[in-house]
N, C-alpha and C positions, 0 to 999 in steps of 0.2 A: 300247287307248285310254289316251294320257297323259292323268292330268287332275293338275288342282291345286286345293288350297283356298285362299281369298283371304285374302289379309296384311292384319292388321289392326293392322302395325307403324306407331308417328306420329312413328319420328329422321326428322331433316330434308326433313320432310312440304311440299311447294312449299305456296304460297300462291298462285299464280297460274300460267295456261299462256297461251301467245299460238297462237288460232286460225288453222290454212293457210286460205288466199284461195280457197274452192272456187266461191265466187261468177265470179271470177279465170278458173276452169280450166274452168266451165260455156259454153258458145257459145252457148245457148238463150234464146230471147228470151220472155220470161214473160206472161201475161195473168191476166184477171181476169172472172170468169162479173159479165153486168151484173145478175142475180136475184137477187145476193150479201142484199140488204140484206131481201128480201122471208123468201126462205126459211130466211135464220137465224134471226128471227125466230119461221116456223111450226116449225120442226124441232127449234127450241131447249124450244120451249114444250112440243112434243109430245114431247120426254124427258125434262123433268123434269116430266110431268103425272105420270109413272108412279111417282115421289119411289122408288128401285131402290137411290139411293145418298146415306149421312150426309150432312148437312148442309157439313161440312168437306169431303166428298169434292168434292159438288156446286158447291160456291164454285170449289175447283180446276178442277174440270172444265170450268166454265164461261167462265173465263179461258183455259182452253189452246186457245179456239178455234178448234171442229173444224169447224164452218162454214166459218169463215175458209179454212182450208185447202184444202175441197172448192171453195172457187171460185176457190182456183190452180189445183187440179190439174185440175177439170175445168170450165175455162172457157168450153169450146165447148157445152157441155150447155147443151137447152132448162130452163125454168120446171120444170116437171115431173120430167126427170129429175133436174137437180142438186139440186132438194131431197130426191129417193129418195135421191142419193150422199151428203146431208147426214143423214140418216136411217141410213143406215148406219154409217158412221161413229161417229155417235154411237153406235149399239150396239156396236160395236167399244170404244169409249173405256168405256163402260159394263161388257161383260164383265172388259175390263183390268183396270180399277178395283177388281172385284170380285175377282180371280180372283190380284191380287196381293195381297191378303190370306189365302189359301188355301193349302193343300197341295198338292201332287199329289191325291190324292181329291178333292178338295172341286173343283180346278181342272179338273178331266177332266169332274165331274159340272155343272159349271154350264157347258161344254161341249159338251155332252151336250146338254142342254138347248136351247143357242144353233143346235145342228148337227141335234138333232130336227124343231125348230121351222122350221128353213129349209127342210127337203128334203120334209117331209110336213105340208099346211095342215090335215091329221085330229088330228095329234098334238098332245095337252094333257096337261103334266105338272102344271095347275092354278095352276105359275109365274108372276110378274108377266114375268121375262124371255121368257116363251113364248109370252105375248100379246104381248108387243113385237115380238119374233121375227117370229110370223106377219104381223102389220098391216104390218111391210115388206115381208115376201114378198110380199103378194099386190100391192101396188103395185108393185114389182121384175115383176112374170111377168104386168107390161099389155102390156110394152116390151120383156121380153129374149128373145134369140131363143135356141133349143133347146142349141146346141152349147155358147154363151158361159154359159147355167145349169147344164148339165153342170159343168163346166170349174169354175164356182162353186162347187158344192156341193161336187166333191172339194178345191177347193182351202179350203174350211168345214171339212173331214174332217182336214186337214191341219196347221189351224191350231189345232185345240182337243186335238190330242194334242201338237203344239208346246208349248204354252201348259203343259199337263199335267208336260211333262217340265223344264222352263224352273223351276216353283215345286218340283220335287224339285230342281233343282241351290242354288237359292236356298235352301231348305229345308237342305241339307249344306253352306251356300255353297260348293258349288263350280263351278270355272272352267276348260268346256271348252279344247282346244287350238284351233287357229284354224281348221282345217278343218273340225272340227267344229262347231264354233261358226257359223261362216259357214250353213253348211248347214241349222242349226236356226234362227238368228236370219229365215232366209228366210221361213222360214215362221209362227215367233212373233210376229212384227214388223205379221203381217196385209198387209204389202207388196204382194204375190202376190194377195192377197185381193181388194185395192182394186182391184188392177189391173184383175182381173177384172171389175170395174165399168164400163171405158174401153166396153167393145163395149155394151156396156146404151146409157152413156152419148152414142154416137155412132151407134146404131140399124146397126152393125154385127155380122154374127154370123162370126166368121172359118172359114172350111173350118179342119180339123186338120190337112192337108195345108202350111200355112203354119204354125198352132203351132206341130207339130212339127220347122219345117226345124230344121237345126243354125244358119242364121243369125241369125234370126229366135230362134229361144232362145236366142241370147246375147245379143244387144240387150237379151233379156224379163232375165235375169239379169242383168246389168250396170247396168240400169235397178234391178234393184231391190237388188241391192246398195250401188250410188251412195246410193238413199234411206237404206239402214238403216245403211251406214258412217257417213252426215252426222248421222243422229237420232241416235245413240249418240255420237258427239265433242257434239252440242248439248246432248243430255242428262244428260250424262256429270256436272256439275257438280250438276246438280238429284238425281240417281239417289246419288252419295255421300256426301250431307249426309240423305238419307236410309238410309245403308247397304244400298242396292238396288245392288251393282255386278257382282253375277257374271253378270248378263244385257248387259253392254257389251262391245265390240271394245276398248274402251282399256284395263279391265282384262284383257280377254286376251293384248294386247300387251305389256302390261306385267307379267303373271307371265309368260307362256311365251315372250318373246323379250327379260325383261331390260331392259323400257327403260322409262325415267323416264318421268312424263307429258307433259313435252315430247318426248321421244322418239316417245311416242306418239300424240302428235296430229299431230306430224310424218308419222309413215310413216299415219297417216289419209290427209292431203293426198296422197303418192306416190300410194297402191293408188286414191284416188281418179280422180286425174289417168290409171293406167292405163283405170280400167274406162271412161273416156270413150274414151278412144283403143279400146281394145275395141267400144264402141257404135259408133262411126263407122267402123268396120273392118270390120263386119258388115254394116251398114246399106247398104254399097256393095257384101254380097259378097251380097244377095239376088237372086234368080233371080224370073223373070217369072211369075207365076200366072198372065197372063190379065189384059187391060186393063181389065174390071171389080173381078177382086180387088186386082189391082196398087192401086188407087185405094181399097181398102179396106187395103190392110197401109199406105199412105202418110198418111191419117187415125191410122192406129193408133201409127202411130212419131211422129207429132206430140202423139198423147195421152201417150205414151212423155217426149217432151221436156217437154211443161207439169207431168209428175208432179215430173220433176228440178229442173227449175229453181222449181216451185210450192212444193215444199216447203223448198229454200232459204229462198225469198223470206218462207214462212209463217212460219219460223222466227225472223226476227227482227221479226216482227210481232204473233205473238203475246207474254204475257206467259210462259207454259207453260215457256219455258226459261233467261231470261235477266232476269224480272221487268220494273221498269221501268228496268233500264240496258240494254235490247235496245238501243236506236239506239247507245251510244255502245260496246256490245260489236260491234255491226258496223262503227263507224268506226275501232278502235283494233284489234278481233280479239283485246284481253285479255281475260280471261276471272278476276276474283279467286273464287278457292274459298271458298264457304259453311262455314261450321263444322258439323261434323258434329253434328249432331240427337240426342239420345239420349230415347226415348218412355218417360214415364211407367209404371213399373209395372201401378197402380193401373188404367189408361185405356190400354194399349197399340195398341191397335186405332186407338182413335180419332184417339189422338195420331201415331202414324205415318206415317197417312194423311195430316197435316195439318203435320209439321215443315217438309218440302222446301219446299211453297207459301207459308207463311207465311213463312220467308227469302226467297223470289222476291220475295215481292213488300216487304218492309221492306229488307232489303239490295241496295237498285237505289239 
């Protein structure tokens, strides 16, 4: 395993990168869940009743609305389920949050906790996160059927040793190669995770026989690729004003293949634009299950589409990654760089957490 440690050389450090047109290279035509406005509201309130995270954390957090998101990606979703998907979520953005302030131990242990709490409603480690935990599960397991909770829970199992290994590279800052990187960012990212929400969310439970094809997994890959290549160029700006970069694709492209940050948000747009043509090359080369499943994997590839194009769309709606110049970084696609953050000795914790957001939102 090559790896590298990240350059924290500032000669002729750009000031600005112009964003590829992935909106451009997208075909998918995007929606919007109409409960959006109800159940942000309930979900928002029932995550911060449990006050998990600083006050600075929580401002941010509440601005990067996760809400918002859950009702691109899962449009089609009734009342009930899209606030479970907004519910989760937020515990996702919650562990994040937490777990990017941690080690390795500290991130595998609250983890731990996140992946206890989901797979067994017995288990109490006495955690505020573990009553969170549980009060989704049991909402989650009115609605989901046997195979898509399996599927969940390992893909839970997967995501909190990601997570683990992600605050050891951050921890040495260092910067997988890109194959490796890919392959962890899949699963750190919760990508895979969420996805597995699509079958809750659509009262689909898919036989394993269709998981498993070789077609059908690349679509699932390629889909979640697409998302975690776009959120790493989107957050890419917000992550190195706060010295959060060895967990991005652009700094991987740029220690291990040499290329400037336009360079690299360049070859973003390419491997982009491939993994579409990969989804759509799949998607045609699926084999018939059965006119009852067929009509269940055709739901599933449209939840596939609203993920990609939703999170696009989210992207520049929220404040989470571009503050308040979001509309005019999606009309121009420049992107000026934040100045890099340096946190308080005295207050490091606090202030860390809070440098990135507080530029988001004063440098728009």
């Amino acid at each position: 395993m090559s790896l590298a440690t990240a350059s924290t050389s500032k000669s002729a450090a750009p000031k600005s990168f112009v964003l590829p047109d992935l909106h451009a290279m997208t075909p998918f035509v995007g929606s919007f869940n109409p409960h959006h406005d109800a159940v942000s509201v309930e979900s928002s309130q029932w995550i911060n009743s449990y006050r998990v995270l600083s006050d600075r954390k929580r401002a941010f957090f509440l601005q990067g609305g996760s809400e918002l998101l859950c009702s691109h990606a899962y449009p089609y979703a009734s009342y009930e389920r899209v606030r479970t998907c907004c519910d989760f979520v937020n515990l996702l953005f919650t562990v994040d949050e937490i777990s990017d302030d941690q080690d390795r131990k500290g991130a595998y242990e609250t983890g731990l906790t996140f992946y206890n709490s989901m797979r067994d409603l017995e288990y109490d480690d006495g955690t505020t996160l573990c009553k969170m935990t549980k009060e989704f599960t049991r909402r989650l397991l009115k609605h989901c059927g046997p195979r898509t909770y399996r599927r969940f829970i390992k893909h839970c199992k997967d995501y909190i040793e990601a997570v683990a290994q992600e605050a050891d590279l951050r921890q040495h800052n260092t910067v997988l190669p890109l194959d490796e990187y890919t392959t962890l960012r899949r699963e750190n990212s919760a990508v895979r995770f969420c996805f597995g929400l699509a079958g809750y969310a659509l009262g689909v439970d898919l036989p394993d026989e269709v998981v498993e094809h070789p077609a059908f997994l690349a679509m699932h890959l390629a889909t979640v690729d697409m998302v975690c290549w776009s959120n790493d160029l989107y957050s890419y700006n917000m992550e190195q004003a706060m010295g959060h970069t060895t967990n991005n694709v652009m700094t991987v492209l740029m220690t291990h293949q040499s290329l400037d940050l336009q360079g690299a948000a360049d070859a973003v747009g390419k491997h982009y634009a491939s993994l579409m043509d990969v989804w759509q090359t799949s998607k045609a080369a699926l084999p018939s299950f059965g006119p009852e499943v067929d009509a269940e994997v055709a739901q599933y590839a449209m939840a596939m589409e609203n993920w990609v194009i939703g999170n696009l769309n989210w992207s520049f709606e929220t404040q989470r990654y571009f503050g308040r110049a979001r509309h005019e970084v999606k009309r121009t696609r420049v992107v000026e760089l934040y100045p890099r953050r340096v946190p308080e000795p005295e207050s490091e914790s606090e202030s860390e957490d809070s440098d990135a957001e507080e530029e988001t939102q004063t440098n728009a």
